[in-house]
N, C-alpha and C positions, 0 to 999 in steps of 0.2 A: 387803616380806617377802623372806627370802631363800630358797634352795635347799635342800632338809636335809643331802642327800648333798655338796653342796658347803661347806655346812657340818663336817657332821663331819670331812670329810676335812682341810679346813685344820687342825681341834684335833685331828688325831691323825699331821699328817705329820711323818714326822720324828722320832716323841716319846721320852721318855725309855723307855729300854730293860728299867727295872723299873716302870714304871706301869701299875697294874691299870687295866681297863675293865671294867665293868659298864652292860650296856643291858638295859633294859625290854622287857617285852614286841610285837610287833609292830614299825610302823617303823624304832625307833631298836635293833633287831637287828638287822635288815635292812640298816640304813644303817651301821653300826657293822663287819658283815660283807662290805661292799659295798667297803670301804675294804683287805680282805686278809687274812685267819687271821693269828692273834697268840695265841701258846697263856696269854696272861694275860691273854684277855679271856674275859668270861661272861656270854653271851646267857640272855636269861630265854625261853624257848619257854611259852605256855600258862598261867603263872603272874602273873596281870597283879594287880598293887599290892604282887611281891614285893620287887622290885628293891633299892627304896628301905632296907627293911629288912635285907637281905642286904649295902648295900656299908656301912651303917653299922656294923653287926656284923664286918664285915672291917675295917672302917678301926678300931675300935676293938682288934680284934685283932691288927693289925698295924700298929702306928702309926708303924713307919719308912717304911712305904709309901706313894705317891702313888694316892689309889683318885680315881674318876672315872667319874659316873653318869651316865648319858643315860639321860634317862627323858623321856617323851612326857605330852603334858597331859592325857589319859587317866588314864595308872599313876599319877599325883599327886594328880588328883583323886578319882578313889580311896580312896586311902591320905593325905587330908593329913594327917592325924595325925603318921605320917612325918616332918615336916617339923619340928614340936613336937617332937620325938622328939632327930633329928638337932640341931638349935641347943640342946636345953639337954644332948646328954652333948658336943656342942661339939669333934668330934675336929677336930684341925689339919689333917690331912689330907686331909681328904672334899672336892670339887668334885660338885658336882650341880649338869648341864647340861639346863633344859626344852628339849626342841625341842616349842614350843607349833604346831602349827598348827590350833588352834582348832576340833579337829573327831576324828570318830572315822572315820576314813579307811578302814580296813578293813574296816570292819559296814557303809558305805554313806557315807560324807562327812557324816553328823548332826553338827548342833552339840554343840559342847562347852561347858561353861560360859564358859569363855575367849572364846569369840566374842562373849560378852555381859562384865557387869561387872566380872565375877573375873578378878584380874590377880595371877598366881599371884608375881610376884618382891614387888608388896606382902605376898601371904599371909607367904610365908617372911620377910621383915622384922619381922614381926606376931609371928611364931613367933621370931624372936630371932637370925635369922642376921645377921652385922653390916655382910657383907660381901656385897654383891649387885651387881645391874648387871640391866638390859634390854635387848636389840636390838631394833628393830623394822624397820630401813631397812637396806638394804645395806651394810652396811659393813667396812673393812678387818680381820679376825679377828686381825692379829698380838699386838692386846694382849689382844685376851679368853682366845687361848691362854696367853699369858703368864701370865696371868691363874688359870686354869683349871692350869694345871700346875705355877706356883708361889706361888699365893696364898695366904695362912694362912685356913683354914678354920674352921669351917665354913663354905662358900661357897656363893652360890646365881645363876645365871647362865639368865636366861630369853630363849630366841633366838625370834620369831614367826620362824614358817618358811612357804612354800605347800602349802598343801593338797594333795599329788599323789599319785595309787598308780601308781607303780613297781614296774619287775620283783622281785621277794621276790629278796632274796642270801641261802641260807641258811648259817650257820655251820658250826664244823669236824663238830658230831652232834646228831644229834637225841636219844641215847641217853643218859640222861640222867646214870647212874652214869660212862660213859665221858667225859664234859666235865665232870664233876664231880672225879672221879681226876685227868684231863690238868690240869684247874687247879688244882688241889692241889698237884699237882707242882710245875707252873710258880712257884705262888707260893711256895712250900716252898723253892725253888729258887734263885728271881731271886735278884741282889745277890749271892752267893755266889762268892768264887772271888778 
């Protein structure tokens, strides 16, 4: 399994300069925040199974855009419906990345279904995405970014990560209308000029 924070940060160094981010609730805020303020990303604080639905609705809305989920095995399982959802309105754009670590890290390290049979890059197969991939072992990220930033979507990429609770990096606000306005903007904005 790999690192999550070392994860994210390979698929987000560097990246293109109008690619929306969107992360889920708990770690992959944190992890996603951990990487640097990006005013075109959108941490979900508090709202866990929203994620998923909010970047399909963006990707749908803005379909010149590059959108890109990190969502944790938690907010999916949750919400897989989500998932049914995302493969049949089928945007090209959408990358949804599990950081699966098999557990619910924050409440206490309890399993997740993922630690048992459910193997969440079959679900979304199941559900119709065409284009998938799993990691499980360490390995070199340059193609899965490649991957994840320019693969025709909808796409579905499940990384096992380690279990670990890490210092919380919190994003640019907690306020919720103020990161809502500032990413408005941002996305309103990008690509412009």
């Amino acid at each position: 399994m790999m690192q999550r924070r070392t994860v994210v940060a390979a698929l987000l160094e560097n990246r293109p300069a109008d690619m929306v981010v969107v992360s889920s609730l708990g770690n992959p805020t944190w992890d996603v925040a951990s990487v640097g303020d990006h005013a075109l990303n959108f941490n979900f604080i508090g709202a866990m199974g929203q994620a998923g639905p909010f970047a399909l609705g963006l990707a749908m809305a803005r379909p010149e855009k590059r959108i890109v989920l990190f969502a944790g095995d938690g907010e999916l399982l949750m919400s897989l419906g989500v998932l049914a959802t995302i493969a049949n309105q089928a945007p090209a754009n959408l990358a949804v990345v599990a950081l699966d670590n098999e557990s619910y890290v924050e409440t206490g390290s309890q399993p997740s279904a993922t630690a048992g049979p459910t193997d969440l890059e079959a679900v979304a197969r199941a559900c119709g995405f065409v284009h998938t991939r799993a990691v499980v072992d360490e390995t070199p990220l340059d193609d899965i970014r490649v991957m994840v930033w320019e693969g025709e979507g909808p796409l579905f990429v499940n990384i096992k990560i380690v279990a670990e609770a890490l210092p919380l990096v919190f994003p640019y606000s907690f306020d919720g209308a103020m990161a809502m306005n500032r990413f408005r903007g941002a996305v309103n904005d990008s690509g412009k000029g």
